[in-house]
N, C-alpha and C positions, 0 to 999 in steps of 0.2 A: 668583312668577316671579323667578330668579334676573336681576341687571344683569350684562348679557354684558360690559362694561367692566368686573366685580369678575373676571372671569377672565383679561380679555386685557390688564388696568394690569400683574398680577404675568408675565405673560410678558417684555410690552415691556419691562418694565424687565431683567428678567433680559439680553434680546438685547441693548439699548443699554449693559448692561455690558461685552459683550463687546469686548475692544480689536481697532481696526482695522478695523471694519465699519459702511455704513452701516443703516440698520435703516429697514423700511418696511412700514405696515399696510394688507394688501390691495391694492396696487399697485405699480405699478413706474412713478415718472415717465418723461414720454418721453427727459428727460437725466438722466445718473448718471455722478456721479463718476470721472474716468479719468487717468492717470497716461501720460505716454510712450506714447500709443496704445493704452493696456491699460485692459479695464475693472478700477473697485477692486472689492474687495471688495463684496459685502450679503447680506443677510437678507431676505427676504419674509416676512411672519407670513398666512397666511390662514387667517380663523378668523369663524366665522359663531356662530347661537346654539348654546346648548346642551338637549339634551332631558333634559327633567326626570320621569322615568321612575316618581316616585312613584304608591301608587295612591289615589283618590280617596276620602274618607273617606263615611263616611254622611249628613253634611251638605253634601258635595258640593266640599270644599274638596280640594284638591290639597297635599299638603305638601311646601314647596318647600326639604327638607334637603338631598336629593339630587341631583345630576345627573353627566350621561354629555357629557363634551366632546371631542368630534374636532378635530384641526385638524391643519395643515399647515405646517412651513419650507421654505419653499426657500430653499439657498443658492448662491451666485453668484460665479464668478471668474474671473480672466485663464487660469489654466491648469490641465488637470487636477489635479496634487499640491495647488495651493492652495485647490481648491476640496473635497479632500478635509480638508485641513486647517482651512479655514471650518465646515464641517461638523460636525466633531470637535469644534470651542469650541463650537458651535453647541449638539452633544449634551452636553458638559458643563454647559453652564448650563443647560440643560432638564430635564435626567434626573432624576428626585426632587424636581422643584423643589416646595416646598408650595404648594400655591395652595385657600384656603380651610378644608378640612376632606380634602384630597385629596394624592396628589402626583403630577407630570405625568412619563407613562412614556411609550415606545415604543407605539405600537399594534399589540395581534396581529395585528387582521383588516385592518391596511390592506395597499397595496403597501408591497412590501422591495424599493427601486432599491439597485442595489449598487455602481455606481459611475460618476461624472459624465456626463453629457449634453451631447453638445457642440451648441449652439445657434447654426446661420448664418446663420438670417433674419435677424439682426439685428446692426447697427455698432458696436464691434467685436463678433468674434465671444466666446463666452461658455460657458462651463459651468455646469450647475447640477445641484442633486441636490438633490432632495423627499424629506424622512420628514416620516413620520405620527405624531402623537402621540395621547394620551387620559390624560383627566382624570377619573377617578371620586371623586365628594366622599359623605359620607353620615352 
């Protein structure tokens, strides 16, 4: 069974490279950083385990070369342009990044949001935009 921290250490670190954002896993505290009434910047990483899609040998053991990892950024900002521009560092640190025996792409089968979400439930208001990624190792 693969350790879901050997896939999601090389992420985090990739995102916390990014300049200018903060970076958060699975959550969003209820305060986050703001500037002059404006949210700053972040990143959300939500990423759960990964399915290891091997098939069982005849002693019954699973071999755990492989796996298929889904996951998710959101990212998050004062104003539309910025938040397409978060995005974009977002997708450059991500895109090809090696992680394991793999390297982390776009995902075909998830949603394609194509451009910011403006979010008013909450103070201040906010945009954000989700892509989906995948991670095949093997």
């Amino acid at each position: 069974m693969i350790d879901p921290d050997s896939l999601t250490g090389p992420v985090l670190a990739a995102l916390t490279a990014v300049p200018g954002i903060s970076v958060y896993d699975g959550y969003v505290p209820d305060k986050v950083p703001e500037t002059g009434g404006f949210i700053d910047p972040y990143v959300i990483l939500w990423a759960g385990n990964p399915d290891e899609p091997d098939e069982l040998t005849t002693d019954g053991v699973q071999d755990a070369d492989s796996v298929v990892w889904d996951f998710q950024t959101t990212t998050v900002a004062a104003t539309h342009g910025l938040c397409r521009e978060v995005n974009h560092a977002v997708t450059t640190a991500l895109r090809n990044l090696r992680v394991r025996t793999g390297r982390v792409r776009t995902n075909p089968d998830g949603f394609n949001q194509q451009y910011p979400i403006l979010d008013t439930q909450t103070s201040p208001a906010r945009f954000m935009l989700p892509r989906q990624w995948r991670l095949i190792t093997n």
